[in-house]
C-alpha positions in Angstrom: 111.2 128.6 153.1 108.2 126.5 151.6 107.6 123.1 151.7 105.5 121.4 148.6 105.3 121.6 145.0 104.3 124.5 143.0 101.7 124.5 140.1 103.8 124.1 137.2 105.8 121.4 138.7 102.0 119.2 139.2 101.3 120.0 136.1 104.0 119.1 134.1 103.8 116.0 136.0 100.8 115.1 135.2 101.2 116.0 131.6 104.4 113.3 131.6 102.4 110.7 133.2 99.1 111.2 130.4 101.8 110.6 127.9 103.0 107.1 129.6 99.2 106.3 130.2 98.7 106.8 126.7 101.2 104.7 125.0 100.9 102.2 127.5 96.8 101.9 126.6 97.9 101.9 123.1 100.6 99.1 123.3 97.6 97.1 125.5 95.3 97.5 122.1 97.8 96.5 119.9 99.0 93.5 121.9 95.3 92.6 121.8 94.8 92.9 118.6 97.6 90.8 117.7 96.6 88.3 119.9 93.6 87.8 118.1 94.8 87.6 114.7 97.2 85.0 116.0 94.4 82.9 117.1 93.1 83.1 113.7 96.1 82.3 112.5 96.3 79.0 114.8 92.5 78.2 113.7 93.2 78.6 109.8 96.6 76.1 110.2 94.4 74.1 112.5 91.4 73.7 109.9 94.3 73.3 106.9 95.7 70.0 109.0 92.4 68.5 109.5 91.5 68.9 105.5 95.2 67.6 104.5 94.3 64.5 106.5 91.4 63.8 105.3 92.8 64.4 101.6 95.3 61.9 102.8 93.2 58.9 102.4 93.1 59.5 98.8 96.4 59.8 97.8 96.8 56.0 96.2 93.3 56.0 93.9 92.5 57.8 91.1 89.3 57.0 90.2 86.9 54.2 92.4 84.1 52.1 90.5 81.1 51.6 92.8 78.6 49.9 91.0 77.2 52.7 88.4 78.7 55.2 90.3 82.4 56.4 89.4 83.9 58.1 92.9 86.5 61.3 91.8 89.1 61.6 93.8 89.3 64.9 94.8 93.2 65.0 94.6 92.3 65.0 90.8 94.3 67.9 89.0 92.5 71.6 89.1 91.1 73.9 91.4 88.6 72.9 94.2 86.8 74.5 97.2 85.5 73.1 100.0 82.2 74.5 102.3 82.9 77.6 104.0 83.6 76.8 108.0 82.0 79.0 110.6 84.2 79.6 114.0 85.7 81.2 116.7 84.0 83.9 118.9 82.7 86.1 117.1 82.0 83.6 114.3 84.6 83.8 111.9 83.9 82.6 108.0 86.8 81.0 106.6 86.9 80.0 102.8 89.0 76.9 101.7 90.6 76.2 98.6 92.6 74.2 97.5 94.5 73.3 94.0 96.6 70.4 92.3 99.1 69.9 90.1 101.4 67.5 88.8 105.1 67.8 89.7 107.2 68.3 87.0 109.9 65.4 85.8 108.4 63.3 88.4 106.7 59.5 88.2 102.9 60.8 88.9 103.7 62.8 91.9 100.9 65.8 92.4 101.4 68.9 94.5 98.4 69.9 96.6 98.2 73.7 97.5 96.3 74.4 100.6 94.6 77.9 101.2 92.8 79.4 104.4 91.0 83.0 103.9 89.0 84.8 106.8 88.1 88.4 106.8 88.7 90.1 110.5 86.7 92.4 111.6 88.1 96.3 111.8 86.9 96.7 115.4 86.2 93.9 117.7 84.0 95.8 120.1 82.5 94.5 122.9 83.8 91.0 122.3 86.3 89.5 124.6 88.5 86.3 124.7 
């Protein structure tokens, strides 16, 4: 009678455990890559609540006088975009926008639509968090 395994049987074993390696690796990429768009994510809502603030202080003028100089409020009706903000690690660009309307059958009320737009890289490569 002999004791041990034969070749097939390690091989087959090994095979099976490749298999597991692999889609463990993969489900460590993913779960890595989600991670990072989530802190994106977090960033852009972040940067959204800091603007909406300072839009904030605006909401009761419509126009100031200073002197010569007439200030527009920038919650005036139409499109705007604010300066591109550089973050994060690797630096991220994300574009804000932002536009305003008036609500309809309503006594001057103005709906302000915020948006956040970053581009993530395919491949994050030698960066780590």
């Amino acid at each position: 009678m002999k004791k041990g395994f034969t070749l097939v049987e390690i091989v087959v074993a090994l095979v099976i455990l490749a298999m597991c390696m692999a889609g463990i690796s993969n489900l460590l990429v993913s779960s890595k890559f989600y991670l990072r768009h989530s802190r994106c994510r977090i960033q852009a809502v972040n940067l959204a609540r800091f603007y909406l603030e300072e839009l904030g202080m605006h909401v009761r003028a419509d126009q100031w006088e200073i002197g010569d100089y007439v200030y527009e409020n920038p919650l005036s009706i139409g499109s705007h975009s604010l300066e591109d903000v550089w973050l994060g690690y690797p630096l991220i660009r994300y574009r804000l926008s932002y536009d305003v309307s008036d609500v309809p059958d309503s006594d001057g009320l103005r709906k302000v639509k915020f948006e956040v737009r970053w581009i993530e890289p395919a491949f994050w490569k030698g960066y780590a968090y």
